[in-house]
TILUMLO-727857 format. One record per residue (C-alpha): x, y, z. Coordinates in steps of 0.1 Angstrom, whole numbers, plus 5000, padded with zeros to 4 digits. Example, Ala and Ser with C-alpha at 12.3 -4.5 7.8 and 13.67 -1.06 7.14 Angstrom:
2
512349555078/513749895071/
# end
This chain:
141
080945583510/078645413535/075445683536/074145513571/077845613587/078045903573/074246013586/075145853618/078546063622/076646363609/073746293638/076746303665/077946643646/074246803643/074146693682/077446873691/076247233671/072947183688/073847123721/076047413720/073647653704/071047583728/072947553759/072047173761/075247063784/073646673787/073246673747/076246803742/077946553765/075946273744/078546343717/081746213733/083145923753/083645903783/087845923783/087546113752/090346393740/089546683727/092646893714/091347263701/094947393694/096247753713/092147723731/092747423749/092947063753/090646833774/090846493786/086946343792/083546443786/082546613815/086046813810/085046933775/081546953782/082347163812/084747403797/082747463769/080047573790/082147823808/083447983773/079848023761/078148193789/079448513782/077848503747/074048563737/072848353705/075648153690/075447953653/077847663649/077347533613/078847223605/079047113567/081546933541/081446603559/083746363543/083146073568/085245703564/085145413586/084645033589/083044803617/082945033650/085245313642/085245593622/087245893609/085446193599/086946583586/084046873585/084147253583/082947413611/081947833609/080847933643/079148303652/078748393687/076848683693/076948913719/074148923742/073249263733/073549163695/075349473683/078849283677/080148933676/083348713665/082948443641/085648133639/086347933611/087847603608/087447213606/087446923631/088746603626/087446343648/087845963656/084145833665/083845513678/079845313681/079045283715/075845083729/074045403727/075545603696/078345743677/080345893696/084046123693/086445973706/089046193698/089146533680/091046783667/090047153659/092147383631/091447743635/091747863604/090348263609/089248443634/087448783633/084949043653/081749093637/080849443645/078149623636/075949323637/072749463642/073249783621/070249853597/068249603614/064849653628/
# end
């Protein structure tokens, strides 16, 4: 395992969560190429970054906070191209906070080094569960 690749593919993954969580469309865009495709199963499938970038605003602008966490990276890769398979647990929030849905699953993802970064060049998301979070906010101050 090459630790420098797998930090660089885990600072294009960190970018994705943040830029999501934070509502940061131009970070978020950072993390993909330009012809990029993104294939998210029964949610969707995108051709481009500002496709992907703009549908995934869209879907998270009826939601308050959200937490993507992105762990278990098992990352491979030689030269300028790289294969990468992490878990991703998602919880979006509603904006009142009382109830939320959480989505489980992993992404794997060609990345390919640009001039500027790492970037996916492909992906592939696997739902794996789905749920409503109620009661989120019971017991809490």
């Amino acid at each position: 395992m090459n630790s420098s690749l797998t930090q660089d593919v885990s600072d294009v993954l960190v970018r994705y969560a943040t830029g999501i969580d934070r509502r940061d469309w131009a970070l978020f865009r950072t993390c993909f190429t330009e012809d990029c495709d993104a294939d998210y199963g029964d949610i969707g499938r995108w051709h481009g970054a500002d496709a992907i970038t703009a549908w995934m605003d869209e879907a998270h602008q009826r939601w308050g906070a959200t937490m993507h966490r992105i762990t278990n990276q098992a990352v491979s890769g030689e030269g300028d191209r790289a294969t990468s398979r992490s878990y991703v647990d998602a919880l979006l929030i509603s904006p009142d906070g009382r109830t939320g849905t959480r989505a489980v699953g992993y992404y794997d993802d060609n990345l390919v080094r640009t001039d500027e970064s790492w970037k996916i060049a492909w992906r592939q998301f696997v739902l794996v569960s789905f749920r409503r979070e109620p009661g989120l906010t019971d017991g809490a101050p």
